[in-house]
N, C-alpha and C positions, 0 to 999 in steps of 0.2 A: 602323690596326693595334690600336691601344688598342679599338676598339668587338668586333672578330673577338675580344680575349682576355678583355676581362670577360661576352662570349655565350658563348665557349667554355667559361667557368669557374662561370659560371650554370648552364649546364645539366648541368654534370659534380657541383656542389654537388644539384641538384634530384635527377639520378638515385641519386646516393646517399644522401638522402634518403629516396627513393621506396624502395628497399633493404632500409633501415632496418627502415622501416613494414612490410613484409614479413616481417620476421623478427622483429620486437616485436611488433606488437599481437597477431598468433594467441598468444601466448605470455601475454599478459595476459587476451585474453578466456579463456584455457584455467583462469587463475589466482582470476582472480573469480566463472567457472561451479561451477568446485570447492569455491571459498567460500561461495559461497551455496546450494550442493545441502549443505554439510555443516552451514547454518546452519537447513536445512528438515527434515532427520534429525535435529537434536538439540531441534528444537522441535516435531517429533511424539512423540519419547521422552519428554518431559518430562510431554507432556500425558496421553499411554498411562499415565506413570509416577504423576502426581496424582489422578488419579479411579481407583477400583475401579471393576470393570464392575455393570453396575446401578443403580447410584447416581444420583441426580438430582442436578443444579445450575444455578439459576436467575442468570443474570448479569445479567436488568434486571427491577426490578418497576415497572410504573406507576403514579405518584402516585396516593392516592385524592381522588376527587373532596370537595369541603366540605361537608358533613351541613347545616351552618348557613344557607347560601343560600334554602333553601327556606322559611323561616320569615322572614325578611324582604321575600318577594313581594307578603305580603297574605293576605285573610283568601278561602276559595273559598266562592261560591256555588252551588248547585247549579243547575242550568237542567233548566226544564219546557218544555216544548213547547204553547203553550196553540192548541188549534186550534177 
């Protein structure tokens, strides 16, 4: 008798569980889609709002290469072709 009520009390726990989920999570994913659509409209405004149109701006410039290198190679000599 004891096995019949802890099976019948399992599954009656698990379906309202399952319930649960049903009525929470769309309610969250509804909660965090809105948050982050309103997190992607305030981070296009901002950006509209920073720059004037026209305007240029450079966000990486690459190192220049060492001037000095070249002068520590050695001294060139010209090549002739003696035929």
């Amino acid at each position: 008798m004891a096995l019949i009520k802890f099976i019948f009390i399992t599954i009656l726990v698990l379906w309202l569980i399952r319930m649960l989920i049903r009525l929470i999570l769309p309610m969250l994913f509804n909660n965090l889609a809105s948050k982050m659509q309103q997190q992607a409209t305030g981070q296009q405004y901002q950006q509209k709002r920073q720059k004037p149109e026209g305007s240029i701006s450079i966000d990486y410039m690459p190192p220049k290469p060492d001037q000095g290198k070249t002068d520590k190679l050695g001294d060139f000599v010209d090549y002739e072709e003696i035929k």
